[in-house]
C-alpha positions as CSV (number, residue, x, y, z in Angstrom):
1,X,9.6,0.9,-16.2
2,X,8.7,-2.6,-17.3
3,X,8.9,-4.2,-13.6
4,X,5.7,-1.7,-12.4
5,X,3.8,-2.9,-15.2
6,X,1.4,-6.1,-15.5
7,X,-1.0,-7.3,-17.5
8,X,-3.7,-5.3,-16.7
9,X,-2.4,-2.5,-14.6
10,X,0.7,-0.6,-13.9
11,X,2.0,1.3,-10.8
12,X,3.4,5.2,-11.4
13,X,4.5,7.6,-9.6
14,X,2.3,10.1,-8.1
15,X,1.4,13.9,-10.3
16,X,0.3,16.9,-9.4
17,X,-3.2,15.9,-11.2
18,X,-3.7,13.3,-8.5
19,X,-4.8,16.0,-6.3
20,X,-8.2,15.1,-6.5
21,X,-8.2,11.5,-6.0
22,X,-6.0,11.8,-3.1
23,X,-7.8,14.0,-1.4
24,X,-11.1,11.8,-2.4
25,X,-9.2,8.5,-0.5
26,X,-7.7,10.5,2.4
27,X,-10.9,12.1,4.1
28,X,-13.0,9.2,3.1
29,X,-13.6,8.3,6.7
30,X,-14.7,4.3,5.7
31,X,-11.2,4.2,5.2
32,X,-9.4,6.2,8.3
33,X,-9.1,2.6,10.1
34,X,-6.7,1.2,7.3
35,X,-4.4,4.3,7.8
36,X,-4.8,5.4,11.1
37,X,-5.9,9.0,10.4
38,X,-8.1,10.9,12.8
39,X,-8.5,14.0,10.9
40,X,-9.4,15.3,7.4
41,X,-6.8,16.6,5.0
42,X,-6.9,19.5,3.4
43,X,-5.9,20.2,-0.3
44,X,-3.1,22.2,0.3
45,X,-1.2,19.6,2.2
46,X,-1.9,16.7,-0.6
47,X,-0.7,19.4,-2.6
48,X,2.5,19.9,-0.4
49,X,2.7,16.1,-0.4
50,X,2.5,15.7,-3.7
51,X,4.8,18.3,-4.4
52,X,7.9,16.4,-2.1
53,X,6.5,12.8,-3.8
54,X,9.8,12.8,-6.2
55,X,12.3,12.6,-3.0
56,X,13.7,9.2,-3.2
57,X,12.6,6.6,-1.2
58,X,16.1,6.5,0.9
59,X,15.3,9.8,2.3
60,X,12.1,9.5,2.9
61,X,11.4,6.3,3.7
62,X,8.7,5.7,1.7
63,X,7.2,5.2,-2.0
64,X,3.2,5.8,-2.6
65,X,2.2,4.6,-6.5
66,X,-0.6,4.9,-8.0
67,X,-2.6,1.4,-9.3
68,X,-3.6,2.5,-13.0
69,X,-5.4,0.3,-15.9
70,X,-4.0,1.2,-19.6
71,X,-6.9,3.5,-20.1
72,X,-5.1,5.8,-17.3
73,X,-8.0,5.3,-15.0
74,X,-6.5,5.6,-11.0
75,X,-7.6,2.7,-9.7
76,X,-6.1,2.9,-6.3
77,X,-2.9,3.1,-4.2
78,X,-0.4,1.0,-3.6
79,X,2.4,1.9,-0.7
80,X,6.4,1.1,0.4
81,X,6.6,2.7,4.2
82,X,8.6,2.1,7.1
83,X,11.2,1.5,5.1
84,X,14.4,0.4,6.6
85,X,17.6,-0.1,4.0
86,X,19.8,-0.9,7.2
87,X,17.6,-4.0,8.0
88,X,16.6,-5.1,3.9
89,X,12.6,-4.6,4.9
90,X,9.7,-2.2,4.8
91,X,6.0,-2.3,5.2
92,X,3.5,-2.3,2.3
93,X,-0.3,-1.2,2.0
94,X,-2.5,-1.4,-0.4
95,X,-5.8,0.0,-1.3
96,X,-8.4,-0.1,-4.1
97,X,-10.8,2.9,-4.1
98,X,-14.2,2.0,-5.6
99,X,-15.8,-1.2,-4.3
100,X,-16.3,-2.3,-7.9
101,X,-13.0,-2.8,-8.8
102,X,-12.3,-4.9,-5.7
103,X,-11.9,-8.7,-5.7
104,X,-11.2,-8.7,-9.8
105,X,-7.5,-9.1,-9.7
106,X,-6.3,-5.6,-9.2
107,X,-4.9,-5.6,-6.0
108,X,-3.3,-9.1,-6.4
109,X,-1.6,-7.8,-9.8
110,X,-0.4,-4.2,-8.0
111,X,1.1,-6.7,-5.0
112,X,2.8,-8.8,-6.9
113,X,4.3,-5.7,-9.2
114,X,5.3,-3.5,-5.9
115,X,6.9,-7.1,-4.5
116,X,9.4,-7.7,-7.8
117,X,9.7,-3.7,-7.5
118,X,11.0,-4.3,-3.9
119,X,12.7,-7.0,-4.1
120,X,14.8,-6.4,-7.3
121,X,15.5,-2.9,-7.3
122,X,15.5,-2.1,-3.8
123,X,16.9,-5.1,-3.1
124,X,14.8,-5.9,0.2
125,X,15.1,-9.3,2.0
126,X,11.2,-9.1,3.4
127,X,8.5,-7.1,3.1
128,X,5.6,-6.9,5.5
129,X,1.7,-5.9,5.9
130,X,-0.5,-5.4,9.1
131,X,-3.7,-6.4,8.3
132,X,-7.3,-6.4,10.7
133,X,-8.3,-9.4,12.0
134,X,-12.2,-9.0,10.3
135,X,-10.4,-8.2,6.3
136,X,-10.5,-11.6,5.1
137,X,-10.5,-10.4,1.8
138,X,-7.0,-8.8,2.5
139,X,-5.6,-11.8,4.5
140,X,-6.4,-13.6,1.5
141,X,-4.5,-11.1,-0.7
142,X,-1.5,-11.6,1.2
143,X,-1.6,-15.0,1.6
144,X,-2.1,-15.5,-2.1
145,X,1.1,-14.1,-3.1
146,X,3.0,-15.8,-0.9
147,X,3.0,-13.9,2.7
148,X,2.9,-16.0,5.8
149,X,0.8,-15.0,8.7
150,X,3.4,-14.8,11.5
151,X,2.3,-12.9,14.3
152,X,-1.4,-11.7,16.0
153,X,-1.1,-8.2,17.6
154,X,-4.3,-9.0,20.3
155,X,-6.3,-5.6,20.9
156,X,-3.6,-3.4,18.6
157,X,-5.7,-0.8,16.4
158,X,-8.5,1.1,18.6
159,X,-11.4,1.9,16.2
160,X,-14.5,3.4,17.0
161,X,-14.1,2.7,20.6
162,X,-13.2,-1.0,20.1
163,X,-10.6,-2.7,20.2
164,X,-9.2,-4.5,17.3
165,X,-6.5,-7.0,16.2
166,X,-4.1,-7.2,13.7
167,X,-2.5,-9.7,12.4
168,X,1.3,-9.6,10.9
169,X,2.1,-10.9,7.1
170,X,5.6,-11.4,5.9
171,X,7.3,-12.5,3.0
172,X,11.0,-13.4,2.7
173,X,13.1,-13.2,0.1
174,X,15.3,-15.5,0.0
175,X,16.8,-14.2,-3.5
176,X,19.3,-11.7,-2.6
């Protein structure tokens, strides 16, 4: 599909061989605060997951794709949820797994993909990201294609025993 593919990367659908990297990203605890998750996961439930990842995203209300270069390295993940086809909107995430490959382009490529995705196919009217207070890297990510910080969620995400804010991104499309 031409629309999940840029110049450098494209977005796919998740296999069965993305077992590993999953489970590598899941119960790496750095990263429990951008998901929420308290507890490890084991293999057998990515596996389950992974297994169910074809159901479209109508059922299940969501759509996780993996960020790839053309060399068919995984590069990171890039997420629909909280979708709502009622209302025209749903939430997005994004994550790039090594360090290395953050800040290069990647994840401002993969948003702007997953956004033409959203917009054209699924025909959403605005897409949204929650994003901490102390990621200025991600703020700018947002802000850079074209999201608008409208709201501050004071004290929202509790993280190590302190409280943290979010702040709300949106972008409206005005297209359809």
């Amino acid at each position: 599909m031409l629309t999940l593919q840029g110049r450098n990367i494209k977005l796919r659908a998740l296999e069965p061989e993305d077992l590993e990297f999953i489970y590598e990203i899941e119960n790496n605890e750095d990263l429990w605060e951008l998901s929420s998750t308290q507890t490890p996961y084991s293999k057998f439930l990515i596996k389950q997951y992974l297994e169910n990842a074809h159901l479209d995203i109508f059922e299940v209300k969501q759509l996780r794709l993996v960020i790839e270069d053309f060399q068919q390295n995984s590069l990171g993940l890039i997420d629909i949820f909280d979708f709502e086809p009622q209302h025209h909107r749903a939430a997005i995430g994004i994550l790039i797994a090594e360090t290395e490959n953050r800040q290069k382009g990647i994840g401002s490529e993969a948003l702007q993909l997953l956004c033409n995705y959203a917009f054209s196919h699924l025909k959403m009217h605005q897409l949204y990201a929650g994003v901490s207070e102390e990621n200025v890297v991600s703020q700018k990510l947002f802000q850079q294609q074209g999201f608008v910080k409208t709201g501050k969620k004071k004290d929202w995400n509790l993280v190590n025993g302190i409280y943290k804010t979010e702040y709300l991104y949106q972008l409206i499309n005005n297209v359809y």
